[in-house]
VEXTORRO-145426 format. One record per residue: chain; x, y, z of N, C-alpha, C in turn; residue in three letters. Coordinates in Angstrom, 3 decimals, always signed. Each point is the difference from the previous one (the first is absolute). Example, Ala and Ser with C-alpha at 12.3 -4.5 7.8 and 13.67 -1.06 7.14 Angstrom:
chain/n.east/n.north/n.up/ca.east/ca.north/ca.up/c.east/c.north/c.up/resn
A/+13.190/-5.690/+7.800/-0.890/+1.190/+0.000/+0.900/+1.200/+0.000/ALA
A/-0.350/+1.050/-0.720/+0.820/+1.190/+0.060/-0.770/+1.090/+0.730/SER
END
This chain:
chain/n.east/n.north/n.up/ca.east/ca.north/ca.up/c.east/c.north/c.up/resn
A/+2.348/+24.808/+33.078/+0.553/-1.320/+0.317/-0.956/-0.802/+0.884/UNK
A/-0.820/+0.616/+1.380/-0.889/-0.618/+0.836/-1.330/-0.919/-0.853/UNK
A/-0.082/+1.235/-1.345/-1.058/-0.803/-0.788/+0.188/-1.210/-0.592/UNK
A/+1.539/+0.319/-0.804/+0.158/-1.257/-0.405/+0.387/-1.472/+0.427/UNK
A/+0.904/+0.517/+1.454/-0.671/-1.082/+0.498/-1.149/-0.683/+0.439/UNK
A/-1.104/+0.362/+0.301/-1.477/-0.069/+0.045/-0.666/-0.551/-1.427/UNK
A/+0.510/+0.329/-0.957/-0.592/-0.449/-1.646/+0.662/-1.061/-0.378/UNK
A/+1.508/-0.188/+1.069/+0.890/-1.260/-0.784/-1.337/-1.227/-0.049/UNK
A/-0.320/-0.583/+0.907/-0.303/-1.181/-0.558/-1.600/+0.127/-0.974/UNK
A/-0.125/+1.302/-0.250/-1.051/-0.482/-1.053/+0.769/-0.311/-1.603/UNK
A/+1.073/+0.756/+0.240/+0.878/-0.237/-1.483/+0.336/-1.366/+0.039/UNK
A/+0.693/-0.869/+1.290/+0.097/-1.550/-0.170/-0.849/-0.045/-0.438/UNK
A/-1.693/-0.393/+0.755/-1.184/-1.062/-0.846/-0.192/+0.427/-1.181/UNK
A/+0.534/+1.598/-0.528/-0.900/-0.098/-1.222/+1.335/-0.578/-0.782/UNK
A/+1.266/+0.239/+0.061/+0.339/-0.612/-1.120/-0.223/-1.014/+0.268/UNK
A/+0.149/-1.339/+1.065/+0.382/-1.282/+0.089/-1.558/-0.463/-0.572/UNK
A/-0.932/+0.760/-0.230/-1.633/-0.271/-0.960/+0.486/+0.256/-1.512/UNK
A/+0.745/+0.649/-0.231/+0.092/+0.571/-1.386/+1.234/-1.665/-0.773/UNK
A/+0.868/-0.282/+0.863/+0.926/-1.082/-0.197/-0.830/-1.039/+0.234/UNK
A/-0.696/-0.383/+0.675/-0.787/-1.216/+0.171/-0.978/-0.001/-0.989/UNK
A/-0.724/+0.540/-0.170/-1.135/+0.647/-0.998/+0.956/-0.291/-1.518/UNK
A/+1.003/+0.383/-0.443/+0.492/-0.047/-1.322/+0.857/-1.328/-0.151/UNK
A/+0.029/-0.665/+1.182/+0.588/-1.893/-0.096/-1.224/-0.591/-0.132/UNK
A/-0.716/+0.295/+0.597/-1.626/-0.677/-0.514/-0.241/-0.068/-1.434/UNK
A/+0.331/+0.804/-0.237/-1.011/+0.051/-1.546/+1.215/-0.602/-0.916/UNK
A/+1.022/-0.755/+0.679/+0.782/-1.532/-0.886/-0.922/-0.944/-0.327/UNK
A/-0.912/-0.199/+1.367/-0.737/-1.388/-0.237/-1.473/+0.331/+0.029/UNK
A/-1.005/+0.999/+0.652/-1.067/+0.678/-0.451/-0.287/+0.710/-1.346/UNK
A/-1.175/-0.631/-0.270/-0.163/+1.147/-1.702/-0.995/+0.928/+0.664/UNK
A/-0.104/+1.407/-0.657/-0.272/+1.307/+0.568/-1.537/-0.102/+0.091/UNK
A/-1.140/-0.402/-0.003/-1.198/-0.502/+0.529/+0.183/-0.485/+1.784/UNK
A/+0.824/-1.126/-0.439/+0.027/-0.359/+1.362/+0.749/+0.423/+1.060/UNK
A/+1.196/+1.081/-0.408/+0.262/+0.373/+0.697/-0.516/+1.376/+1.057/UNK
A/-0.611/+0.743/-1.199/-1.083/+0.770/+0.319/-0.565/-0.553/+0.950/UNK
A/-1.086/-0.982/-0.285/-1.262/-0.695/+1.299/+1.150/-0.126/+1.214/UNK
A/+1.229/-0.670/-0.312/+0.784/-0.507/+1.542/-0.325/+1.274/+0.835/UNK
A/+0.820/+1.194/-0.673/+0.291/+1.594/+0.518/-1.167/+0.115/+0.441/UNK
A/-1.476/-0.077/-0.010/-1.201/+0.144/+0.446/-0.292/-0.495/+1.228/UNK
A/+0.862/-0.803/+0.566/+0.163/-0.776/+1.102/+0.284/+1.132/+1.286/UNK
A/+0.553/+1.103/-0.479/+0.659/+1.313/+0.656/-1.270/+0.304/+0.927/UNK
A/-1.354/+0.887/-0.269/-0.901/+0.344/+0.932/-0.451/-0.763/+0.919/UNK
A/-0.022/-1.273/-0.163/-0.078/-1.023/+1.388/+1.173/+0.092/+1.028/UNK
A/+1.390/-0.106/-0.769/+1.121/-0.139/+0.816/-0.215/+1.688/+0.875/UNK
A/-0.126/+1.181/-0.805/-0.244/+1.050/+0.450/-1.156/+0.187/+1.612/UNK
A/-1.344/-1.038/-0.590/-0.579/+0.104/+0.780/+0.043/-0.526/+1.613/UNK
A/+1.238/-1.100/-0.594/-0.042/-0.784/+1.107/+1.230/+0.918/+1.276/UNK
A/+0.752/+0.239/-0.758/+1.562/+0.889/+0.749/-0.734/+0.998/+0.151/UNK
A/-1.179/+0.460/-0.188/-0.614/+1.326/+0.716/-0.751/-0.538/+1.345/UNK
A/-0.471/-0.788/+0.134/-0.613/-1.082/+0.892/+1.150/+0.162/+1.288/UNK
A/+1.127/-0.863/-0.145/+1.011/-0.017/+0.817/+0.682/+1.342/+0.247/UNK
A/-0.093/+0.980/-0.801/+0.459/+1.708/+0.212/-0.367/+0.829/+1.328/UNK
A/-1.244/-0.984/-0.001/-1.052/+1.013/+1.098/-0.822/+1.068/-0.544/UNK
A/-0.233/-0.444/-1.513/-1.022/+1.095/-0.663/-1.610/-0.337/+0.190/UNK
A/-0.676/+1.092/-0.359/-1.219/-0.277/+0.491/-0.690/-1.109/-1.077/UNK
A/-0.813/-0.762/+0.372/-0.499/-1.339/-0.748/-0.445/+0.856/-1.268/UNK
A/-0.221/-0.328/-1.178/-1.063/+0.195/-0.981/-1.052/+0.075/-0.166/UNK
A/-1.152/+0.300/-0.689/-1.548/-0.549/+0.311/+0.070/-1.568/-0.771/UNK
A/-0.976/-0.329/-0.070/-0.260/-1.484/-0.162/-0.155/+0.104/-1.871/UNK
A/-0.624/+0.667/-0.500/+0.004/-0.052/-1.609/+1.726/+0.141/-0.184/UNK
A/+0.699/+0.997/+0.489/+1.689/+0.063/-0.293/+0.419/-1.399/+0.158/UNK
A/+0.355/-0.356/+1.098/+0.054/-1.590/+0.090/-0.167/-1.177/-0.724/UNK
A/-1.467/-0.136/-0.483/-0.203/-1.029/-0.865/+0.270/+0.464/-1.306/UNK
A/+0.084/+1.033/-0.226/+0.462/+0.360/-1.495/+1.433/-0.208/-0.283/UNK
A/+0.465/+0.335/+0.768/+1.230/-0.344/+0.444/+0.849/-1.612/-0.397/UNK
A/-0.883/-0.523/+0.807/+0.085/-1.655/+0.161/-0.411/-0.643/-1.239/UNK
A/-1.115/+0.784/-0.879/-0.755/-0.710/-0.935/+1.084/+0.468/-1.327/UNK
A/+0.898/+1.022/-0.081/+1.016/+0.334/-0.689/+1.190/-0.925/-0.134/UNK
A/+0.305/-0.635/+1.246/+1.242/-1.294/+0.516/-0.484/-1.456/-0.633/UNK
A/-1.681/-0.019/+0.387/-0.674/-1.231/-0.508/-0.028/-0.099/-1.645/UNK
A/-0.241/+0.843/-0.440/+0.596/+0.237/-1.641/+1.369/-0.488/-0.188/UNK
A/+0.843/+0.704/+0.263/+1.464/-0.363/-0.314/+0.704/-1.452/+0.156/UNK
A/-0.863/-0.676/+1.285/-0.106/-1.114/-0.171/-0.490/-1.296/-0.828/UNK
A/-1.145/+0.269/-0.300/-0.628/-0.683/-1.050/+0.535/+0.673/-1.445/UNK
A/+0.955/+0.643/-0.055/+0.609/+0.460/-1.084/+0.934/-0.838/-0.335/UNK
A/+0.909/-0.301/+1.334/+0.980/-0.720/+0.113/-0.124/-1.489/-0.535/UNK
A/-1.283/-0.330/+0.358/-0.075/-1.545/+0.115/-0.230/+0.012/-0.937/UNK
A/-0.296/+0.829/-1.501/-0.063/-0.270/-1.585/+1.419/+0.143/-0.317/UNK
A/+0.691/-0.061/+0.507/+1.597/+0.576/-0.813/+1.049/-1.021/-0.158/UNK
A/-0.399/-0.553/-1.236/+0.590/-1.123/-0.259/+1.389/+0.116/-0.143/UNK
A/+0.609/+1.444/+0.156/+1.574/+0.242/-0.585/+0.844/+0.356/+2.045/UNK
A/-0.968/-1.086/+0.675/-0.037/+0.421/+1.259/+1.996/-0.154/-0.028/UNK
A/+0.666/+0.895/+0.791/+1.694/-0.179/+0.169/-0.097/+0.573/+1.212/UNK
A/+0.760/-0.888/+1.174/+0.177/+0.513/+1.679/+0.670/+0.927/+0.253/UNK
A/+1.588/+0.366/-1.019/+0.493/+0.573/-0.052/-0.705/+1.559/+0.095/UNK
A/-0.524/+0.093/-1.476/-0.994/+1.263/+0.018/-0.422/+0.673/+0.827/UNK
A/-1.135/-1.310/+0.407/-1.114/+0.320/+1.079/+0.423/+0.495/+1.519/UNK
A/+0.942/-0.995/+0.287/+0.954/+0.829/+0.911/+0.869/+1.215/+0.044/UNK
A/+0.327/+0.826/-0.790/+0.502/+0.929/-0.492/-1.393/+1.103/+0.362/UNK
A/-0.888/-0.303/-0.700/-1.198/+0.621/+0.167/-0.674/+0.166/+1.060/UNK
A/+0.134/-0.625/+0.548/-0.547/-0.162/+1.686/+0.915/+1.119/+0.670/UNK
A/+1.160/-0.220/+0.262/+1.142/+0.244/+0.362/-0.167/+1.852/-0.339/UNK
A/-0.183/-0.235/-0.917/-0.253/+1.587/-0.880/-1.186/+0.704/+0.991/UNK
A/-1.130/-0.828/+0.446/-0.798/+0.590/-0.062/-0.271/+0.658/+1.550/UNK
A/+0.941/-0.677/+0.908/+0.154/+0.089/+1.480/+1.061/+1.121/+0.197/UNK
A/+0.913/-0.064/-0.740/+0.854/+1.473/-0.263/-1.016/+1.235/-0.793/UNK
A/-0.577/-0.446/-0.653/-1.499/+1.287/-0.400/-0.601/+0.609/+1.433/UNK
A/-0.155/-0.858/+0.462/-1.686/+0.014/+0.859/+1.236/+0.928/+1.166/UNK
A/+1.562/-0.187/+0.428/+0.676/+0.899/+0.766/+0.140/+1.177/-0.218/UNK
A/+0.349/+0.014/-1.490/+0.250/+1.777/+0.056/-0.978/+0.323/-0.416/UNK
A/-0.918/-0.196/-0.490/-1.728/+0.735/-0.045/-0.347/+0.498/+1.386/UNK
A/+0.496/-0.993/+0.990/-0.929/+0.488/+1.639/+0.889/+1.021/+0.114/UNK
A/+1.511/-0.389/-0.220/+1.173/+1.252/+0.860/-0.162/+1.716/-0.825/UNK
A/-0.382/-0.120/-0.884/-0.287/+1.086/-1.418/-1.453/+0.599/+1.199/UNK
A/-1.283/-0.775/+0.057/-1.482/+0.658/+0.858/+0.942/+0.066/+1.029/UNK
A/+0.757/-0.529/+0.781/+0.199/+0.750/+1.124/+0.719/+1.262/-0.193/UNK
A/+1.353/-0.118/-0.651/+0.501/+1.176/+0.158/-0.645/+1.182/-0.929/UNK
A/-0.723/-0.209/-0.734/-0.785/+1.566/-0.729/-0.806/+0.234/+1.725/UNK
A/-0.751/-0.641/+0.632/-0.895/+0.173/+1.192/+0.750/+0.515/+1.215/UNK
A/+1.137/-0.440/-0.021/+0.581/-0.134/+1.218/+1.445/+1.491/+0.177/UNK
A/+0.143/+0.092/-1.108/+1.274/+1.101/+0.074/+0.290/+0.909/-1.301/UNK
A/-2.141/-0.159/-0.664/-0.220/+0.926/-1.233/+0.918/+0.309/-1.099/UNK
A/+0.505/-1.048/+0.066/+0.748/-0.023/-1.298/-0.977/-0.420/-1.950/UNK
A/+0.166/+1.252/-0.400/-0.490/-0.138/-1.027/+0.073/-1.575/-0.794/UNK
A/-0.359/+0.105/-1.129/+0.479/-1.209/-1.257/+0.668/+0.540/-0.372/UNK
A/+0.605/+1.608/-0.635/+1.677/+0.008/-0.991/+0.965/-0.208/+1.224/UNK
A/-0.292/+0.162/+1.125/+1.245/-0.122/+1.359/+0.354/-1.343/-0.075/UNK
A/-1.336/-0.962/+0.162/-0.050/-1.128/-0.529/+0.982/-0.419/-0.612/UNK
A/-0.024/+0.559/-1.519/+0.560/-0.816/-0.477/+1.322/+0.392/-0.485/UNK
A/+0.112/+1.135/+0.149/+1.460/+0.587/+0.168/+1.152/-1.101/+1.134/UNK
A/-0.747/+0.222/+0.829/+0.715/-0.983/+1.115/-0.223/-1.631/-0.245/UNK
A/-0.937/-0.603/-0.952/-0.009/-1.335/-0.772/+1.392/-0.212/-0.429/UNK
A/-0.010/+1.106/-0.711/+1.171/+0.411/-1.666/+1.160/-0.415/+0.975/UNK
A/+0.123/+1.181/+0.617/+1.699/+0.082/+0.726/+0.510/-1.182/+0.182/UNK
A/-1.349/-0.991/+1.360/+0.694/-0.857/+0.298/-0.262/-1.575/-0.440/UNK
A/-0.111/+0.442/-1.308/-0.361/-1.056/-0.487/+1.433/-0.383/-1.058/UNK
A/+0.791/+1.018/-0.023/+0.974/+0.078/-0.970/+1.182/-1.438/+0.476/UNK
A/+0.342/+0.261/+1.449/+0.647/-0.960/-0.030/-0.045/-1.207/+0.524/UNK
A/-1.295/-0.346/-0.096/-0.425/-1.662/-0.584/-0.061/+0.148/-1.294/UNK
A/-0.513/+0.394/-0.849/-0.068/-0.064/-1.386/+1.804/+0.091/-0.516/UNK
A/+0.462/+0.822/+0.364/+1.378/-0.112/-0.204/+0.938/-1.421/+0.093/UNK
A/-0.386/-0.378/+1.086/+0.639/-1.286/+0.322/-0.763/-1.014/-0.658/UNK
A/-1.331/-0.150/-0.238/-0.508/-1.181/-0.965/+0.309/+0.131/-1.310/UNK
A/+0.156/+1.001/-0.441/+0.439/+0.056/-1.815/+1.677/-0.387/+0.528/UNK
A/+0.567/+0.275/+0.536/+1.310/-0.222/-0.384/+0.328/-1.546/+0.404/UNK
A/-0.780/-0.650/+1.498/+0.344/-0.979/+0.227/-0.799/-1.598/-1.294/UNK
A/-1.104/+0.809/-0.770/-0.832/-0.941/-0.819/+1.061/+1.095/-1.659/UNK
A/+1.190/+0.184/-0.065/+0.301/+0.402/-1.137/-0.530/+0.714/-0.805/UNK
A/-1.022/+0.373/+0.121/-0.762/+0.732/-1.422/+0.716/+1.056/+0.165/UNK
A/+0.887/+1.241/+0.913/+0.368/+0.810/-0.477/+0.515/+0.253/-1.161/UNK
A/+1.503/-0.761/-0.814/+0.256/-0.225/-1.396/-1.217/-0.874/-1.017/UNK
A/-0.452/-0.450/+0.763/-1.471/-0.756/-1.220/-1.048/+1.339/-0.214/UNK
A/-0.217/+0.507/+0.881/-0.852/+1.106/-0.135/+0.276/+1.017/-0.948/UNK
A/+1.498/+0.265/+0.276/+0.067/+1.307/-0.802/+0.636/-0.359/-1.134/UNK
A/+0.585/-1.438/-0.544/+0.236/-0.240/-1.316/-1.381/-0.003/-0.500/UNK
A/-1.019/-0.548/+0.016/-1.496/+0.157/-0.159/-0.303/+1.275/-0.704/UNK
A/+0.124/+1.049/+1.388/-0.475/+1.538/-0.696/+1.031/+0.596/-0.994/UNK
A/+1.599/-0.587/+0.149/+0.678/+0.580/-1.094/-0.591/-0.672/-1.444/UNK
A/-0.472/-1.022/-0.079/-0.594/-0.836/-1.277/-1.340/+0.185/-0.608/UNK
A/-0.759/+0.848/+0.880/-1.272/+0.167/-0.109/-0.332/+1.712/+0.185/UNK
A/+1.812/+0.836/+0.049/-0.484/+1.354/-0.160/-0.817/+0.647/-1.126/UNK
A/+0.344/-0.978/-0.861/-0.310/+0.433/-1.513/-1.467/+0.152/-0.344/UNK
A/-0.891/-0.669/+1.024/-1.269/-0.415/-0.561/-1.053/+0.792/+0.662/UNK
A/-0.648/+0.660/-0.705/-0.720/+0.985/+0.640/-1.102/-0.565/+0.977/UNK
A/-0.143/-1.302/-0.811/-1.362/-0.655/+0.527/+0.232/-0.361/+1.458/UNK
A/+1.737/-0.448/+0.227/-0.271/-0.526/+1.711/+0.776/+1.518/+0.728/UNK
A/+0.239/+1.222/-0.827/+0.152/+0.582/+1.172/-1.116/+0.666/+0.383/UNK
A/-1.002/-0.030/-0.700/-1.876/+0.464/+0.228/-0.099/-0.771/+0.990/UNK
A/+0.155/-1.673/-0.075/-0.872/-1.124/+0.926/+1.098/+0.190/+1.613/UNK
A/+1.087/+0.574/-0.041/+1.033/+0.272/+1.106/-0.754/+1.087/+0.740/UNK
A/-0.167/+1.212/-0.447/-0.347/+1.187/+0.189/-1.297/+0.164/+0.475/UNK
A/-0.991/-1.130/-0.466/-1.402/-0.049/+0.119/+0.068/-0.998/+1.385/UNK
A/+0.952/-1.158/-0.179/-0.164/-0.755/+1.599/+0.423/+0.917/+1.012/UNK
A/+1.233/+0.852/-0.123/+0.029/+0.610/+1.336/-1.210/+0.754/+0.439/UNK
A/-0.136/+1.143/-1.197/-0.692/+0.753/+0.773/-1.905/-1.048/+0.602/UNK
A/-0.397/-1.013/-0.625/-0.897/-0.457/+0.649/+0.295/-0.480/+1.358/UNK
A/+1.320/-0.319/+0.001/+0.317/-0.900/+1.462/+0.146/+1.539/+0.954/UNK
A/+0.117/+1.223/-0.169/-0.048/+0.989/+0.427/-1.043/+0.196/+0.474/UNK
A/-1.147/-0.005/-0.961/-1.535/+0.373/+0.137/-0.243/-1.223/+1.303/UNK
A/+0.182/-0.960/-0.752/-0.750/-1.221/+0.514/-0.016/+0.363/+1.712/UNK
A/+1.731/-0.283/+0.784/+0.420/+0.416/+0.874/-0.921/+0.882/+0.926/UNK
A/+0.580/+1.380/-0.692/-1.157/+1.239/+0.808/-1.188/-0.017/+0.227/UNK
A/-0.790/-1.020/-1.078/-1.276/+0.085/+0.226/-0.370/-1.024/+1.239/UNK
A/+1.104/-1.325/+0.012/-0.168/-0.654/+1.045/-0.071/-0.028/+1.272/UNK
A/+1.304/+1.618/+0.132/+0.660/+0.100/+1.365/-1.598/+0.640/+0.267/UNK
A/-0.353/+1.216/-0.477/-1.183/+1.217/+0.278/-1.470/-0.908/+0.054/UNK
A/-0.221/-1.135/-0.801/-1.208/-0.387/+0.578/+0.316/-0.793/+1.349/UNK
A/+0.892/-0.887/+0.141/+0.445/-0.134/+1.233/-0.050/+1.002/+1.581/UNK
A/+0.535/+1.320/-0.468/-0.522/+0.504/+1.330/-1.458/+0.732/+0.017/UNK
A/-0.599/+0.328/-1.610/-1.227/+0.589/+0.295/-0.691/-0.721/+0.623/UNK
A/-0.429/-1.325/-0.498/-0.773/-1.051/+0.254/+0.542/-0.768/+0.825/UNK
A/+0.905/-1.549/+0.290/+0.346/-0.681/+0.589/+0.675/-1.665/-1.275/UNK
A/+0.977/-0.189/+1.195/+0.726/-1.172/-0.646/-0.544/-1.054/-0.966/UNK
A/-1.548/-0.390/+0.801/-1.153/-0.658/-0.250/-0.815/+0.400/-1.591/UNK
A/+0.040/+1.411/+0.104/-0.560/+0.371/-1.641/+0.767/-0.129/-0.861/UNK
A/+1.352/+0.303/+0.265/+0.581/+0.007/-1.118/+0.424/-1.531/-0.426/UNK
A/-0.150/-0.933/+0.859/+0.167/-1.113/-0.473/-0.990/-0.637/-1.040/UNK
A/-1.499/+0.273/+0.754/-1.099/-0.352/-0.834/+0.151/+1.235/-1.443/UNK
A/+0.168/+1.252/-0.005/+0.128/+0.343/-0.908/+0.879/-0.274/-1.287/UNK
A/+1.018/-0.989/+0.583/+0.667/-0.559/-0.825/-0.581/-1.120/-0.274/UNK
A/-0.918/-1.310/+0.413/-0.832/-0.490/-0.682/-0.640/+0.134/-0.705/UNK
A/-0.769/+1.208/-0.550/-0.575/+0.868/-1.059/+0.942/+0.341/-0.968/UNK
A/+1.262/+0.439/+0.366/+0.912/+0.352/-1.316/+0.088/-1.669/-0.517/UNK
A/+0.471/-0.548/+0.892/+0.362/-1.405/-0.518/-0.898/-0.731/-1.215/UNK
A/-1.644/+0.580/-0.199/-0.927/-0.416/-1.060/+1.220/+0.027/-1.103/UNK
A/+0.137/+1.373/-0.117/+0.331/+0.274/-1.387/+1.181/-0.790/-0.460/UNK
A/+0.783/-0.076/+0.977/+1.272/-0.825/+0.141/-0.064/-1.413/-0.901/UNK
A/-0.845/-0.745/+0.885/-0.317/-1.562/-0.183/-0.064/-0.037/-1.149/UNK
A/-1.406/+1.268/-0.673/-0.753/-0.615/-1.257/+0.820/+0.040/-0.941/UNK
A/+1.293/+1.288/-0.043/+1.086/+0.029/-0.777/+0.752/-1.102/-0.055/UNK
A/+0.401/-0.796/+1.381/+0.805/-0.766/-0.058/-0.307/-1.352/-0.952/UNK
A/-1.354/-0.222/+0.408/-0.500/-1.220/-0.559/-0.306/+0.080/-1.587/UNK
A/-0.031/+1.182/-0.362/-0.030/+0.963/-1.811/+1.163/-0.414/-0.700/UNK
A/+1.126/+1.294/+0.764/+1.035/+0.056/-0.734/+1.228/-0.381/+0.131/UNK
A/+0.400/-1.065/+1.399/+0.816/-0.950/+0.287/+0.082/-1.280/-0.596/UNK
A/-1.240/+0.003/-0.253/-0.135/-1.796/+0.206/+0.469/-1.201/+0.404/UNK
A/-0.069/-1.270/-0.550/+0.815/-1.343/+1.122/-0.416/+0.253/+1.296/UNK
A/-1.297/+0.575/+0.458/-1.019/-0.182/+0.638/-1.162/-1.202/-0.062/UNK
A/+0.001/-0.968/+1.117/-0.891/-1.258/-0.101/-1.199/+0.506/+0.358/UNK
A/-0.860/+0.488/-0.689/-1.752/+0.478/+0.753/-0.785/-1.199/+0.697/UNK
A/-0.214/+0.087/+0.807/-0.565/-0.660/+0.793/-1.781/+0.270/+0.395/UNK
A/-0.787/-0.790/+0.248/-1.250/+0.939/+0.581/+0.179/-0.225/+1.578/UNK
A/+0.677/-0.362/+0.341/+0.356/+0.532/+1.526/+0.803/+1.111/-0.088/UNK
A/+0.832/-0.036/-0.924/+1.264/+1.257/+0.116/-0.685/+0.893/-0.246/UNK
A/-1.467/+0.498/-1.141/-0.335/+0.966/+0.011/-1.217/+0.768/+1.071/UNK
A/-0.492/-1.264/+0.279/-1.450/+0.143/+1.434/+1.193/+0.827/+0.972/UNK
A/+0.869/-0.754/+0.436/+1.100/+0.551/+1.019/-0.035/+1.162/-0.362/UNK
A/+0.782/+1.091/-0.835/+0.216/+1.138/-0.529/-1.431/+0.976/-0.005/UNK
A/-0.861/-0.610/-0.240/-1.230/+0.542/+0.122/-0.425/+0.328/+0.962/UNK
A/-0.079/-0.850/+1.109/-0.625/-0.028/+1.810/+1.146/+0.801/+0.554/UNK
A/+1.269/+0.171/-0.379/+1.517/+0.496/+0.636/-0.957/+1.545/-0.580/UNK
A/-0.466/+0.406/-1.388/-0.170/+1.072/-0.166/-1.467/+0.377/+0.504/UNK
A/-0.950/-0.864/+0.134/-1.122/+0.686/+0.815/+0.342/+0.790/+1.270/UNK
A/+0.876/-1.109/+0.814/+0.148/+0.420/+0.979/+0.520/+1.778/+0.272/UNK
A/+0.776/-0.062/-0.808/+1.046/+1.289/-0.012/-1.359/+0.953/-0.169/UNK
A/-0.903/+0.431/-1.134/-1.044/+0.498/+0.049/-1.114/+0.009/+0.725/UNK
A/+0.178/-0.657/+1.080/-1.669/-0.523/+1.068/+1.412/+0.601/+1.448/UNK
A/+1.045/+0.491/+0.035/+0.948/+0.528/+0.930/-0.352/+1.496/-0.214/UNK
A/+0.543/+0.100/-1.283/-0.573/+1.873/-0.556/-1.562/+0.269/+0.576/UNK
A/-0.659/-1.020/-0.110/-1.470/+0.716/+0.128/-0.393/+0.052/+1.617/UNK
A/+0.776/-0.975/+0.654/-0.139/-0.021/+1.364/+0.508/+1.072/+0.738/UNK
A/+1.149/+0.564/-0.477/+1.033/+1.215/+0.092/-1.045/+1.442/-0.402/UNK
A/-0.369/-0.508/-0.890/-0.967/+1.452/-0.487/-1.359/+0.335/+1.184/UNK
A/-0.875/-1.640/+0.371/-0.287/+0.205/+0.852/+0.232/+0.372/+1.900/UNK
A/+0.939/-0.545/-0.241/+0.600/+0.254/+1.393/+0.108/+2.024/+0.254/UNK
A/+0.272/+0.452/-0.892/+0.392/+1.722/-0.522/-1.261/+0.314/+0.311/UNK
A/-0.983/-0.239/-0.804/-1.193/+0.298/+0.223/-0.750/+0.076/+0.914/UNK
A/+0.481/-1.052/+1.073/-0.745/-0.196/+1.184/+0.692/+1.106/+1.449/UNK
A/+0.592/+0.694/-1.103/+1.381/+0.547/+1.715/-0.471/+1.101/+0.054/UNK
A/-0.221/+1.169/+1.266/-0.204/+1.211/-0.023/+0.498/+1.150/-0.848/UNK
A/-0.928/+0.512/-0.375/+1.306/+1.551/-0.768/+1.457/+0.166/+0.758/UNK
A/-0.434/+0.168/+0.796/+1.285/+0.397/+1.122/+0.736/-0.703/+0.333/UNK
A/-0.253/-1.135/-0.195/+1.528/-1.075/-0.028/+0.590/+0.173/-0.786/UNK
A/-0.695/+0.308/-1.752/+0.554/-0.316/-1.138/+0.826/+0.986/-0.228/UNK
A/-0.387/+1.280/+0.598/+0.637/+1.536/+0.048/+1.355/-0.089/+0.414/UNK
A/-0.329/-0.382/+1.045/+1.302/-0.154/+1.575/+1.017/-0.859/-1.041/UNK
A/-0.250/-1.510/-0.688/+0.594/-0.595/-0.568/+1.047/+0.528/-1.542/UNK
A/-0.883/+0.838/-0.057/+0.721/+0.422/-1.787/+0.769/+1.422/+0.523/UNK
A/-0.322/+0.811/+1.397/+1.129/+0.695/+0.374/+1.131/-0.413/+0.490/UNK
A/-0.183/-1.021/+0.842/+1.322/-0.325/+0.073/+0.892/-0.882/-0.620/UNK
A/-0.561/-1.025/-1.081/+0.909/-0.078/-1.195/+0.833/+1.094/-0.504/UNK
A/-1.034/+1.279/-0.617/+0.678/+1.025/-0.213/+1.192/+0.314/+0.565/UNK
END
């Protein structure tokens, strides 16, 4: 019980990211909402700033910044611009950047694995999720749905295949989170996000291409890669014996 109170409010930010995050994408098309979400390692960087964490080196930083400066000039091509969205997205992305820090602290702080993680996500995540399906109705919309669509093999594959990715997805998030820090896994999600976009802009369409919208997406993705390499160097530059000391006590 001591834990879970201690984990409650990472279950608020993450769902109130997961609800904000899925009202967005009413008025964002999935390109741009992607780049918004990219907005995360700055916000990260900055609430580590005010944390009392130790500064970054200077390549982390501007890579950092030069990742935000993308998303911006992304923005300013997006002719399907909606406030609604964009606010949603924002909104999304400041509830991200909370339970990412509260997730590095508590793996650091009271060694709690990623399945503890997310076991204790699950639990108390049930009753907010409980109360938003019932108070937004889909409980009877939902499951007339799956009674109408038991029949079809094809969506109980695409059912079966979303959970268990949102499973994967999850664990892999919580565990690079405490191996590494709040900060990587954000930029590391700028890197997943490539694949994301190029799909989106493929096989969505009613996408306006822009050559700002795509320079944006481009400089948003240098950045994310000129972060990895700064990260790789930073490793490189550290004693054996830090790196030792460091990967035992993850362990």
């Amino acid at each position: 019980m001591a834990t879970a109170k201690k984990l409650l409010p990472v279950s608020v930010f993450y769902n109130a990211n997961v609800a904000f995050a899925l009202a967005s994408l009413k008025g964002v098309n999935i390109p741009m909402y992607i780049a918004l979400k990219r907005l995360t390692p700055l916000a990260v960087l900055v609430a580590g700033s005010f944390s009392g964490k130790a500064r970054p080196p200077t390549q982390v930083s501007l890579s950092v910044v030069f990742t935000a400066v993308g998303v911006i000039i992304a923005a300013l091509g997006d002719f399907s611009f909606d406030l609604f969205g964009y606010s949603m997205a924002l909104t999304s992305v400041f509830f991200q950047t909370m339970y990412l820090i509260l997730v590095e602290k508590s793996g650091a702080e009271d060694g709690l694995s990623s399945v503890e993680l997310m076991f204790y996500n699950g639990l108390l995540s049930l009753p907010f999720l409980l109360f938003l399906i019932i108070a937004t109705g889909e409980i009877p919309h939902s499951f007339s749905v799956v009674y109408d669509k038991a029949s079809s093999l094809t969506f109980l594959i695409v059912l079966i295949l979303s959970l268990v990715m949102g499973i994967v997805l999850n664990y892999t998030m919580f565990l690079c989170t405490i191996v590494n820090s709040a900060l990587t896994t954000t930029i590391v999600g700028v890197l997943k996000g490539v694949g994301s976009t190029t799909l989106g802009f493929v096989l969505l369409g009613g996408v306006q291409v822009h050559a700002l919208n795509v320079t944006g997406l481009v400089i948003n993705t240098a950045g994310g890669v000129w972060y990895s390499y700064a990260k790789y160097q930073q490793k490189q530059k550290m004693p054996r014996k830090v790196i030792s000391d460091e990967e035992t006590h993850r362990k």
